[in-house]
C-alpha positions, 0 to 999 in steps of 0.5 A: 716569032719566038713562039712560032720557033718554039712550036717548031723546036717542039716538034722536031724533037717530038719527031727525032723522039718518035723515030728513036723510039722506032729503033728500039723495037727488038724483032726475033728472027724468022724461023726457017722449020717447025719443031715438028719437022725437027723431030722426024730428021731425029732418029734415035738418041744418037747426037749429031751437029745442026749443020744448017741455019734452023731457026725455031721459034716458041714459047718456053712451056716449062719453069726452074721456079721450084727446082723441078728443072735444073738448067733446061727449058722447053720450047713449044712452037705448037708443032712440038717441043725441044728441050735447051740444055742451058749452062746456067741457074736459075732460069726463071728471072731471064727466062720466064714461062710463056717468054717467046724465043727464037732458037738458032740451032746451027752448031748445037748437038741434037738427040732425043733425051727421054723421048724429047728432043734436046739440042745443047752442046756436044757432050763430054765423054763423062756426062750421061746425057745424049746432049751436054750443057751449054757451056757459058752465057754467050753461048746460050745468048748465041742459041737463045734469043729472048723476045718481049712476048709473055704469055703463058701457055694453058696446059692441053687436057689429054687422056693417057691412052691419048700420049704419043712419041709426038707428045713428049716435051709437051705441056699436058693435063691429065684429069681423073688420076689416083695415086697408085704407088710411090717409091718415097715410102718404105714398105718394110718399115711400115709406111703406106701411101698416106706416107707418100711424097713427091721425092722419086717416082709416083705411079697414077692410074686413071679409072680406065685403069692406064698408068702413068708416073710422075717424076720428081726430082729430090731437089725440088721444093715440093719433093717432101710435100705429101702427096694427096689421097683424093683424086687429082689432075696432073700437069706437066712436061710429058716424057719417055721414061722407065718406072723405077729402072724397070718398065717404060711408060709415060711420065710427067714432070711437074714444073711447081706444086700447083700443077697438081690440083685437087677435085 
């Protein structure tokens, strides 16, 4: 008979164990549109409030691993990207590259920001951005919230003359690239493109002679790395961007120093 007890205590806990175990299982909630539709409701850089319950749901595509992005993360929900204006920094522990989200976005500011769309806080009068920062952890635990899928997402190989208005925010690889200028050396004082550096801007052009610039922030761990002579693949968050304050083109924004990768 005390055997007969203890197999049947056994399984009770067994039982109570199991559908413990079934509480715990966090699920995202339910996106009500696709970031592609989010987009053409955007109409220029003007921001305005999410009146409504949108939900999206994604992949963060981008990293603050190596300083490139400061206080952002870009969502991919395969229709499109977003760009989160996050308070804090780092990232990367909380919210790792490939990490599925959900973005409640009823109450955020939306505008496009270099051809991407943002979402965020409204911004002050002082700031420069269309859309300002979240300004605390319980509000971006309010717009933010973090699943337990990893998987990072492989770059969609594209041609320059291939990028659209679509395409900003999307994580992109361009193949078949040389460096054509760089505003890190300084011409007067005898510097040459073998001098050249991540830090700034850098133009490419691919042997169909299209253009494109990389843009590198001059905190970024890389930024003094020197960049290759041979020719190169590039991967990076597409953007909408002016080269050196002047003409409007494409650029990319590297993530870490291996989205560069040499032939």
């Amino acid at each position: 008979m005390r055997i007969l007890l203890a197999i049947l205590c056994f399984m009770l806990v067994g039982c109570y164990n199991a559908a413990d175990e079934s509480h715990i299982v966090s699920t995202l909630p339910a996106p009500t549109t696709t970031i592609e539709r989010l987009r053409s409701s955007v109409v220029d850089i003007r921001p305005h409030t999410i009146a409504d319950d949108v939900v999206v749901v994604g992949r963060i595509i981008s990293s603050d691993r190596d300083d490139n992005f400061y206080r952002t993360i870009v969502v991919d929900d395969g229709t499109g990207a977003v760009e989160v204006m996050m308070g804090l920094t780092p990232l990367a522990a909380d919210y790792p590259e490939g990490l599925e989200v959900a973005l409640r976005l009823k109450g955020c500011c939306v505008a496009y920001q270099r051809g991407v769309i943002a979402v965020g806080a409204e911004a002050e009068a002082y700031e420069s951005y269309a859309v300002g920062y979240l300004a605390s952890r319980e509000a971006m635990d309010r717009v933010v919230v973090r699943g337990e899928s990893v998987e990072v997402q492989t770059p969609r190989n594209r041609h320059i003359y291939e990028l659209t208005p679509a395409e900003c925010g999307r994580l992109v690889r361009i193949e078949g690239l040389h460096l054509e200028a760089s505003t890190s050396i300084d011409t007067l004082a005898g510097e040459t493109l073998a001098d050249a550096r991540w830090r700034g801007y850098s133009l490419f052009k691919s042997g169909a002679g299209d253009s494109i610039v990389v843009y590198t922030r001059d905190y970024a761990r890389f930024a003094d790395e020197a960049i290759p002579q041979s020719e190169v693949a590039l991967s990076g968050i597409v953007e909408w961007a002016k080269y050196n304050a002047g003409e409007e083109c494409y650029q990319l924004k590297m993530r870490y120093a291996e989205d560069c990768t040499i032939y």
